[in-house]
HTML snippet that shows the backbone in 3Dmol.js (N, CA, C, O; Angstrom):
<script src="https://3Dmol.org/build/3Dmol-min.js"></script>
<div id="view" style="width:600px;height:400px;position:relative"></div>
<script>
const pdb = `
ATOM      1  N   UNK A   1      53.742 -76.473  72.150  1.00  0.00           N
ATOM      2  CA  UNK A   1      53.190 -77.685  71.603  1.00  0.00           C
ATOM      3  C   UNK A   1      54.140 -78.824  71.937  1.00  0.00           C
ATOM      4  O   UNK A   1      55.349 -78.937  71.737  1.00  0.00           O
ATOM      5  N   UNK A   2      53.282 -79.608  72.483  1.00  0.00           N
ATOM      6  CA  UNK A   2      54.375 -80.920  72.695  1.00  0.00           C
ATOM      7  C   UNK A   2      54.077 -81.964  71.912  1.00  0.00           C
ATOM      8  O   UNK A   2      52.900 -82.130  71.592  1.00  0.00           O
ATOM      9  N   UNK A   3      54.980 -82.769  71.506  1.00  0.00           N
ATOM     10  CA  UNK A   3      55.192 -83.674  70.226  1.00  0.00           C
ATOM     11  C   UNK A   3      55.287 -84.890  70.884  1.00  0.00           C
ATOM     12  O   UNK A   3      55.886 -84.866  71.959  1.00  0.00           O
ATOM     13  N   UNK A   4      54.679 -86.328  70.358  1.00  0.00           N
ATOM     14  CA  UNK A   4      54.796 -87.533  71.517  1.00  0.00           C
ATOM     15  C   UNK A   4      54.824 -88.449  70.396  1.00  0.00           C
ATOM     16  O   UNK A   4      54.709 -88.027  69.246  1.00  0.00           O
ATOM     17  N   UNK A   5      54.997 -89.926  70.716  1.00  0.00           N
ATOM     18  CA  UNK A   5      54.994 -90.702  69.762  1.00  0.00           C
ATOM     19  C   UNK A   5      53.793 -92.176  70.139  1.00  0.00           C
ATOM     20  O   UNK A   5      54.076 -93.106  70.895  1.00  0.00           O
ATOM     21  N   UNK A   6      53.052 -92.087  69.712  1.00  0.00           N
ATOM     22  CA  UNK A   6      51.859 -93.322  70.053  1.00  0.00           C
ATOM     23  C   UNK A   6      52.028 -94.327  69.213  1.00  0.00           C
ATOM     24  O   UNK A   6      52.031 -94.145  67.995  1.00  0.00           O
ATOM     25  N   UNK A   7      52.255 -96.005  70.006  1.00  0.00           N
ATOM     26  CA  UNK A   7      52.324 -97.094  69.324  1.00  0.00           C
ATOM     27  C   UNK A   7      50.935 -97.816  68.996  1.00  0.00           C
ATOM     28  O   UNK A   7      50.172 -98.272  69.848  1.00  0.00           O
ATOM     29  N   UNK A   8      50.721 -97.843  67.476  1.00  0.00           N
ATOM     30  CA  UNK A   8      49.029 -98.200  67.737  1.00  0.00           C
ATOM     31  C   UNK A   8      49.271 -99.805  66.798  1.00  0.00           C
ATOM     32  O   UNK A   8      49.168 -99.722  65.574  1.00  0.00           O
ATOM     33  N   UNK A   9      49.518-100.912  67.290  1.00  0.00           N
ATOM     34  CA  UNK A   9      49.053-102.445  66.467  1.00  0.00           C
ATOM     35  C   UNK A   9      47.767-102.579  66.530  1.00  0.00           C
ATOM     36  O   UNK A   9      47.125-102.814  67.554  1.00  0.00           O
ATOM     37  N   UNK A  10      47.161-102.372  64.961  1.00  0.00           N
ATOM     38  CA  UNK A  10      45.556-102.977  64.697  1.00  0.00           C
ATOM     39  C   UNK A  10      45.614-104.624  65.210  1.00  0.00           C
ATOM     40  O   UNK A  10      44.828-105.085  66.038  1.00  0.00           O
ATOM     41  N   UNK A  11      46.324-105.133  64.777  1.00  0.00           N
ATOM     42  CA  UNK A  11      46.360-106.645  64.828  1.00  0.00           C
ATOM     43  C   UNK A  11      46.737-107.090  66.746  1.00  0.00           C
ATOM     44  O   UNK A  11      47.392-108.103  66.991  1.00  0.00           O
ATOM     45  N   UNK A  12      46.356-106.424  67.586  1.00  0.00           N
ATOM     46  CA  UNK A  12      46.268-107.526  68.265  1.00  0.00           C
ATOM     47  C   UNK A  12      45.516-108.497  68.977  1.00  0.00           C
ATOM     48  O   UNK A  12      45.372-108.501  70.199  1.00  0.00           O
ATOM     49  N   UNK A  13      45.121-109.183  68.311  1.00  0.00           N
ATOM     50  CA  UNK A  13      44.809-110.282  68.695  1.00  0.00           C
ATOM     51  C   UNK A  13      44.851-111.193  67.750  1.00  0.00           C
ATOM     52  O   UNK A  13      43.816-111.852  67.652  1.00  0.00           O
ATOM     53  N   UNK A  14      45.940-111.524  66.817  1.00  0.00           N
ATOM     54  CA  UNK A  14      46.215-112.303  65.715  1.00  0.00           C
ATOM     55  C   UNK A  14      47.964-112.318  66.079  1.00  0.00           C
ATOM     56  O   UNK A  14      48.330-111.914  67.183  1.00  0.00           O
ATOM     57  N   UNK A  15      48.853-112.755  65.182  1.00  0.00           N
ATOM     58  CA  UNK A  15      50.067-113.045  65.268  1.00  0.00           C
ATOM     59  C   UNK A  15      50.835-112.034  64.535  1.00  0.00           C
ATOM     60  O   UNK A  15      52.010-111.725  64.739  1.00  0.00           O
ATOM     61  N   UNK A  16      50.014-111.543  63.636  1.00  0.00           N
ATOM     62  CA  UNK A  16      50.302-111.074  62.341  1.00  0.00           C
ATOM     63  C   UNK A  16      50.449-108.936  62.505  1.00  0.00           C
ATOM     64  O   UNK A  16      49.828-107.932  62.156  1.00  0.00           O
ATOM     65  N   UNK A  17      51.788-109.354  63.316  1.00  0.00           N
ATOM     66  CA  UNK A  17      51.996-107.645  63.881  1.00  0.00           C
ATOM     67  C   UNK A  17      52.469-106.673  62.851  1.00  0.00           C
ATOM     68  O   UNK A  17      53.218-106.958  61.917  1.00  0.00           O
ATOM     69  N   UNK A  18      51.868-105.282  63.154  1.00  0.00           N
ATOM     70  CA  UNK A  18      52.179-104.859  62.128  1.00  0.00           C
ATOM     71  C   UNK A  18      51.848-103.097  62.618  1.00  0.00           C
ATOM     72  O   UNK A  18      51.245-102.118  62.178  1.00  0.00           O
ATOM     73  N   UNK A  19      52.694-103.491  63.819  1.00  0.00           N
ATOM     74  CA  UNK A  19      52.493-101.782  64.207  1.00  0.00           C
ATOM     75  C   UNK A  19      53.435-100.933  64.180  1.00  0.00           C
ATOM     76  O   UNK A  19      54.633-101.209  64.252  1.00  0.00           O
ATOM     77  N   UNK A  20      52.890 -99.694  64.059  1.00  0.00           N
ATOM     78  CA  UNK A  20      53.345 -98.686  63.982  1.00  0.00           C
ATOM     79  C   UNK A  20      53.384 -97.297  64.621  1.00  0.00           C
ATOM     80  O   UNK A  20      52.587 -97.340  65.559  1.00  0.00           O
ATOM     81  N   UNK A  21      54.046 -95.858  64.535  1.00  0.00           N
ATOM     82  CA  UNK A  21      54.516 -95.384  65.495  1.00  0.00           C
ATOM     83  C   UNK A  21      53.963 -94.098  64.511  1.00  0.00           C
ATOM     84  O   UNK A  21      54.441 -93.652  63.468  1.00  0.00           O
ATOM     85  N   UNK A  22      52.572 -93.637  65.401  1.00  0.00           N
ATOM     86  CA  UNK A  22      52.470 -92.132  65.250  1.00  0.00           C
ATOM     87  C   UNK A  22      52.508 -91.136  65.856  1.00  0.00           C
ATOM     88  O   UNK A  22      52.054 -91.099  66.999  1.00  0.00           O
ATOM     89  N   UNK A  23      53.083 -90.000  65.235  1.00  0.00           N
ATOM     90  CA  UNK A  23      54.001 -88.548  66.218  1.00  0.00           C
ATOM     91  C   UNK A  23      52.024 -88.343  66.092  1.00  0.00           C
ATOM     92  O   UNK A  23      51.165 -88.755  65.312  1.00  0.00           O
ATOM     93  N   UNK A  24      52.036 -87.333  67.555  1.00  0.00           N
ATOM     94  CA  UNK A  24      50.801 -86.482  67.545  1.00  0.00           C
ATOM     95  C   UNK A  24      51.123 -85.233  68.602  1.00  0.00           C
ATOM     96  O   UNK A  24      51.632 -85.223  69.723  1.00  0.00           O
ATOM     97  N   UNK A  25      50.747 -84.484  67.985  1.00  0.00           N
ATOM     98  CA  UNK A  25      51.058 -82.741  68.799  1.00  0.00           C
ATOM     99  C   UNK A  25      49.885 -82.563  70.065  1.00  0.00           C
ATOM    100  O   UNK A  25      48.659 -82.525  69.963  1.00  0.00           O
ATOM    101  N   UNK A  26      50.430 -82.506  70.836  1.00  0.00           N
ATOM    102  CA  UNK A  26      49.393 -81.972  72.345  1.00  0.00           C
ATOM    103  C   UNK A  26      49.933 -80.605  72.592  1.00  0.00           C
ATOM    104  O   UNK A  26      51.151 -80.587  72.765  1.00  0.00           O
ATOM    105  N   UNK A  27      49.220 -79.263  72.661  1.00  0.00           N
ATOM    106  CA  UNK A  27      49.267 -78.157  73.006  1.00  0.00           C
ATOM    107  C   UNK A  27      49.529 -78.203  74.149  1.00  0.00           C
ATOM    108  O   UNK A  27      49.704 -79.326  74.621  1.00  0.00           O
ATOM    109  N   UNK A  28      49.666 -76.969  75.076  1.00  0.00           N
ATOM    110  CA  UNK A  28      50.444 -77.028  76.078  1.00  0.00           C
ATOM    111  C   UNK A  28      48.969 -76.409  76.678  1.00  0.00           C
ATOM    112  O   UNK A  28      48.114 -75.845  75.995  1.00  0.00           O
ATOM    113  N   UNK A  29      48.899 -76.728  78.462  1.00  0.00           N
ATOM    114  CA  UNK A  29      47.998 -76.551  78.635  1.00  0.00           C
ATOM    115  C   UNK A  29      47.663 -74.543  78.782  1.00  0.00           C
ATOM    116  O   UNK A  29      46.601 -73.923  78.724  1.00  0.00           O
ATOM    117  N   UNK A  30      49.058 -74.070  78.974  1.00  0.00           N
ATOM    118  CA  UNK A  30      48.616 -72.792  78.994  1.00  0.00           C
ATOM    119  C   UNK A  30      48.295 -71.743  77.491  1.00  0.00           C
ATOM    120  O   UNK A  30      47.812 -70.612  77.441  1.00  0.00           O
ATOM    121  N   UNK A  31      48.639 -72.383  76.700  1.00  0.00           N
ATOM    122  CA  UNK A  31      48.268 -72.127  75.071  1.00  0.00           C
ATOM    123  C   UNK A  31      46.643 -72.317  74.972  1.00  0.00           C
ATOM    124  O   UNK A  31      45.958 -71.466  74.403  1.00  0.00           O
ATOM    125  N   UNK A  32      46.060 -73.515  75.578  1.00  0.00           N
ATOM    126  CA  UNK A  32      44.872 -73.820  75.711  1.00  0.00           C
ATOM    127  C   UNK A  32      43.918 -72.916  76.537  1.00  0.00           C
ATOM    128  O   UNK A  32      42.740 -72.751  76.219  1.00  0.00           O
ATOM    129  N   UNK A  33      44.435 -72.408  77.491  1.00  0.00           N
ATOM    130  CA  UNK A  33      44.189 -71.211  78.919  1.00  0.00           C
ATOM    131  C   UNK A  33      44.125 -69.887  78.128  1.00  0.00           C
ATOM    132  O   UNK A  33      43.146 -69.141  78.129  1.00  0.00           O
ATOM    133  N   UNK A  34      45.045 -69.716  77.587  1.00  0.00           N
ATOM    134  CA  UNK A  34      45.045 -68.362  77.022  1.00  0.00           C
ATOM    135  C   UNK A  34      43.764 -68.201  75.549  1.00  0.00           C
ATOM    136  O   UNK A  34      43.365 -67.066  75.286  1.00  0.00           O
ATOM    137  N   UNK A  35      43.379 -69.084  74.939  1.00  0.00           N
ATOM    138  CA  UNK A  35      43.020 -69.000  74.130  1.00  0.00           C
ATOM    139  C   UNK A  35      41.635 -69.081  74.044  1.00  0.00           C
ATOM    140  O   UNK A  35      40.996 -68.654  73.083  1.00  0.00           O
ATOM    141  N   UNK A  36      41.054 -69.728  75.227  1.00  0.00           N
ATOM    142  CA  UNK A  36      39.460 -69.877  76.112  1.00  0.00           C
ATOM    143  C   UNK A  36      39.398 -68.567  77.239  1.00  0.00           C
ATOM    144  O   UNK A  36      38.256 -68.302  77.613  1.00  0.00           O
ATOM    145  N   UNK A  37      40.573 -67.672  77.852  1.00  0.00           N
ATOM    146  CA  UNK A  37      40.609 -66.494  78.373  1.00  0.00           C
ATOM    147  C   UNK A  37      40.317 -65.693  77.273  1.00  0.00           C
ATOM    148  O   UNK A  37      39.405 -64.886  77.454  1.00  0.00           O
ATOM    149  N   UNK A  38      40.957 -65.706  75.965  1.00  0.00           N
ATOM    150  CA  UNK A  38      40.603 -64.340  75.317  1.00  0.00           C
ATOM    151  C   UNK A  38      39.301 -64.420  74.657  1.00  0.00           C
ATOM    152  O   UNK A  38      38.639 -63.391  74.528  1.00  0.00           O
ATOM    153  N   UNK A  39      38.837 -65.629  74.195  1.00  0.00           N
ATOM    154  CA  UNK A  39      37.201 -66.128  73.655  1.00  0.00           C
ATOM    155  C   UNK A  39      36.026 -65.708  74.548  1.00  0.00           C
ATOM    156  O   UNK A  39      34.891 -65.386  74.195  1.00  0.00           O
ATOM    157  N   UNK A  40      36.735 -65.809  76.232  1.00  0.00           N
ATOM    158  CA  UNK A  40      35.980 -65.905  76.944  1.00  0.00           C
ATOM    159  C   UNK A  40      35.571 -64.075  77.343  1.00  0.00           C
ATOM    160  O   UNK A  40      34.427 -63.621  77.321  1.00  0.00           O
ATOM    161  N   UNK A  41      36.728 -63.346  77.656  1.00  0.00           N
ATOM    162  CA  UNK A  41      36.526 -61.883  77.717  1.00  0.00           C
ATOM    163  C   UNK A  41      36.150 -61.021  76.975  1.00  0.00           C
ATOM    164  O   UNK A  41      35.951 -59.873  77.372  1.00  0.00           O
ATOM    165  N   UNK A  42      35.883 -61.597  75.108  1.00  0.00           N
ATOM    166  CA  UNK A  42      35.213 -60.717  74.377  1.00  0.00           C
ATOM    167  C   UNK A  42      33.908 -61.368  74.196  1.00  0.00           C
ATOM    168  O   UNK A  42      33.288 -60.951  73.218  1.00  0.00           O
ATOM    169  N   UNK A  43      33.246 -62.420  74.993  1.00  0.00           N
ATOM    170  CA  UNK A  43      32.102 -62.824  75.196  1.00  0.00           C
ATOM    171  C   UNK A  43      31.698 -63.603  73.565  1.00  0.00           C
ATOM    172  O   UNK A  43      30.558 -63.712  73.114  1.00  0.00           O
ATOM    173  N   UNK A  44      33.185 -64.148  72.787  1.00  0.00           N
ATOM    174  CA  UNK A  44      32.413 -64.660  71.689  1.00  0.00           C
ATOM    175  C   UNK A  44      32.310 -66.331  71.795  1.00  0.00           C
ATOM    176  O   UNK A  44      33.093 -67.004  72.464  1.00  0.00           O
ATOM    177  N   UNK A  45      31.543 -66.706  71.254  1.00  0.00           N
ATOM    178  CA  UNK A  45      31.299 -68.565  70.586  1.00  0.00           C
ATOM    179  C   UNK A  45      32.372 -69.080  69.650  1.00  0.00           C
ATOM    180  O   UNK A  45      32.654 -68.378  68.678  1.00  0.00           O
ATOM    181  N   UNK A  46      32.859 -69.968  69.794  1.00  0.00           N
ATOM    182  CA  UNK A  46      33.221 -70.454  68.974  1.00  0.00           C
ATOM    183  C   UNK A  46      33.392 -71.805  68.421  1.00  0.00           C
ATOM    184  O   UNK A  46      33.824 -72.598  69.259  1.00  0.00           O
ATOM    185  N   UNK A  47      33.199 -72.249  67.367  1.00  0.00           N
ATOM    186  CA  UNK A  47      33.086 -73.703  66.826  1.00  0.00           C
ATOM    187  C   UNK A  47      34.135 -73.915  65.967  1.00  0.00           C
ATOM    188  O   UNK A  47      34.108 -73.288  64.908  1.00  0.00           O
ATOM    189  N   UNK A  48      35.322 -74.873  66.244  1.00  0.00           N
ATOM    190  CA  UNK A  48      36.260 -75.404  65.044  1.00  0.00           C
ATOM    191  C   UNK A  48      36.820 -76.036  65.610  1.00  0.00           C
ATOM    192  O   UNK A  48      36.506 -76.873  66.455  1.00  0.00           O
ATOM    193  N   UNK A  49      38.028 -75.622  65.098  1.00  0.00           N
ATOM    194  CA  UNK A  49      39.535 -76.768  65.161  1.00  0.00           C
ATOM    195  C   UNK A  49      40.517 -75.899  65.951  1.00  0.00           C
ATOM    196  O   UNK A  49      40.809 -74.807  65.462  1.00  0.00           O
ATOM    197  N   UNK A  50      41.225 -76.378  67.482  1.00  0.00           N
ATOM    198  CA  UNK A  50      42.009 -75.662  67.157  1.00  0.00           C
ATOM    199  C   UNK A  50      43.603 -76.299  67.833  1.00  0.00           C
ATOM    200  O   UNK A  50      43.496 -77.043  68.808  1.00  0.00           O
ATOM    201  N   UNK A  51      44.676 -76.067  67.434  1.00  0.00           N
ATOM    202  CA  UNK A  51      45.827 -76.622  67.329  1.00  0.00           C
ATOM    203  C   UNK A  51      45.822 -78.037  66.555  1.00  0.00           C
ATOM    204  O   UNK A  51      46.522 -79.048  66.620  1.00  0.00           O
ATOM    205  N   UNK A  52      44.858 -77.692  65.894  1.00  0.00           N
ATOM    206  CA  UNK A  52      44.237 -79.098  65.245  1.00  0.00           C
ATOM    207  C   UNK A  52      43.794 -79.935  65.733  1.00  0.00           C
ATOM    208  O   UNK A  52      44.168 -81.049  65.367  1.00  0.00           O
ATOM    209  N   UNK A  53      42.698 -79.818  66.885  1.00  0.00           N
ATOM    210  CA  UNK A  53      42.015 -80.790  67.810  1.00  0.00           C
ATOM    211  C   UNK A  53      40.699 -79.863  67.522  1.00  0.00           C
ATOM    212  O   UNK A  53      40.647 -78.657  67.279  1.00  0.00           O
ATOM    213  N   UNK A  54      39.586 -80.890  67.636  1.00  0.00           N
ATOM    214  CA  UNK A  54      38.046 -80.163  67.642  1.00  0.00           C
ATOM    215  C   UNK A  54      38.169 -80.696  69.317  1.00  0.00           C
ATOM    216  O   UNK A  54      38.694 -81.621  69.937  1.00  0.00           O
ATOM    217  N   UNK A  55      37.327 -79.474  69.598  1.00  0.00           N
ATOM    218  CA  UNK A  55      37.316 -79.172  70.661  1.00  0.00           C
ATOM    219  C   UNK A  55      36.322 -80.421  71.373  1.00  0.00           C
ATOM    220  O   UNK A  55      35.592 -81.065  70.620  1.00  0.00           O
ATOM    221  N   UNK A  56      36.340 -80.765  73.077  1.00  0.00           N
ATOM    222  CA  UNK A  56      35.763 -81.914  73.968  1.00  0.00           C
ATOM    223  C   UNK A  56      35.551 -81.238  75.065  1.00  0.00           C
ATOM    224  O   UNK A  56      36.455 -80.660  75.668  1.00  0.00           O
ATOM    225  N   UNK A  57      34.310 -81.247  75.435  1.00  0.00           N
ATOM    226  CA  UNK A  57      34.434 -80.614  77.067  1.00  0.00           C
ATOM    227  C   UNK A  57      33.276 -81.538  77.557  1.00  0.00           C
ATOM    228  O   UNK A  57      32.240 -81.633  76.899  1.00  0.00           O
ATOM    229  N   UNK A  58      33.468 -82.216  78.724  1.00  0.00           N
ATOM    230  CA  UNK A  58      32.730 -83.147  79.405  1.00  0.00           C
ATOM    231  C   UNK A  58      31.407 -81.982  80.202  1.00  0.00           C
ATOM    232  O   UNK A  58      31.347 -80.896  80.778  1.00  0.00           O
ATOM    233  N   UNK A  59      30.449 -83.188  79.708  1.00  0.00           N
ATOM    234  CA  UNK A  59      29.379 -82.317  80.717  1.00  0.00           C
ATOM    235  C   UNK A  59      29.375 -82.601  82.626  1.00  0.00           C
ATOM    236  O   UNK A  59      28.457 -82.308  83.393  1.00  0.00           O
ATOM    237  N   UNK A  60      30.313 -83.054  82.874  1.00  0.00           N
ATOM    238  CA  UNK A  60      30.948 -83.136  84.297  1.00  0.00           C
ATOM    239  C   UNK A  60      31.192 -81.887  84.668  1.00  0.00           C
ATOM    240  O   UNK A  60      30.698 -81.198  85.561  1.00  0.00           O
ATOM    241  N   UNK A  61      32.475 -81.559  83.431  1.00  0.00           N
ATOM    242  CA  UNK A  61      33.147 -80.734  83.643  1.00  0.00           C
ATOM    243  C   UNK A  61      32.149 -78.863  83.267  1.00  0.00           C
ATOM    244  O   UNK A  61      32.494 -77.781  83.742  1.00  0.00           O
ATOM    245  N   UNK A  62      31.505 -78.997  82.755  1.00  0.00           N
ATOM    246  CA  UNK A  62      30.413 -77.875  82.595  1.00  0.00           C
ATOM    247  C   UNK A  62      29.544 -77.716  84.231  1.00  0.00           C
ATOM    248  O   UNK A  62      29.291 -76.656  84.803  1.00  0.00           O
ATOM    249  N   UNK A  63      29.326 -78.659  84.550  1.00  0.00           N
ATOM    250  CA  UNK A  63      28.417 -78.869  85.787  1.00  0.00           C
ATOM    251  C   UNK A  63      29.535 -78.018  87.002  1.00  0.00           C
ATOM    252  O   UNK A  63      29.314 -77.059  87.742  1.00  0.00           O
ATOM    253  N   UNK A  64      30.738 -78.838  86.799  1.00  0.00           N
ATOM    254  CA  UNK A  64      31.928 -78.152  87.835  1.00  0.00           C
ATOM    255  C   UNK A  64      31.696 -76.705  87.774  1.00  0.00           C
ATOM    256  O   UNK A  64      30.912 -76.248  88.606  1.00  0.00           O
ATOM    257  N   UNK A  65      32.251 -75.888  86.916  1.00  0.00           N
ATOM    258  CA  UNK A  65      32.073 -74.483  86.348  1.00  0.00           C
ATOM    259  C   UNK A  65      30.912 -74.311  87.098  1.00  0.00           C
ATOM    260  O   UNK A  65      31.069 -74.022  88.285  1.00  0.00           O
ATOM    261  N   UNK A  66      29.731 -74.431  86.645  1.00  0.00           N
ATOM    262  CA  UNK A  66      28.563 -73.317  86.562  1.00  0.00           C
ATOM    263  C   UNK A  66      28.724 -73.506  88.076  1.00  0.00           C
ATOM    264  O   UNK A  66      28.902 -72.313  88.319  1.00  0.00           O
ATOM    265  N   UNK A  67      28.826 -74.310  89.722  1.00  0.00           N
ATOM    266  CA  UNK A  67      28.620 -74.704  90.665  1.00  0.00           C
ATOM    267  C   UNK A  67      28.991 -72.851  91.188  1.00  0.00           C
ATOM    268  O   UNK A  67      28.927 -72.519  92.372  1.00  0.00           O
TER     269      UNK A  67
END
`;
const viewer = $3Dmol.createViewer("view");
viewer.addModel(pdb, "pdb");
viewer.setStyle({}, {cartoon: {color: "spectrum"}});
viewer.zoomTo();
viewer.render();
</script>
């Protein structure tokens, strides 16, 4: 898991700054590999959360696959 720090100011476009600095965890991509390999070889579904991200998969990226 990698740990990063994101600067997010609501206010800009006013004078009135007031930002701040949030840590957010990005999994590593082979944690992510391993974990869609083992879902994928016991042929199950799955719907949630995981490393604490709900899951995103572009329908680009579905189209790539099935080719």
């Amino acid at each position: 898991m990698n740990t990063m720090k994101i600067l997010v100011d609501p206010h800009t476009r006013s004078s009135n700054s007031s930002a701040v600095v949030i840590p957010v965890s990005v999994p590593d991509l082979s944690e992510v590999r391993r974990l869609a390999y083992d879902l994928h070889s016991k042929a199950e579904a799955w719907l949630g959360e995981a490393f604490g991200w709900l899951p995103n998969i572009s329908q680009r990226w579905i189209l790539k696959v099935l080719r």
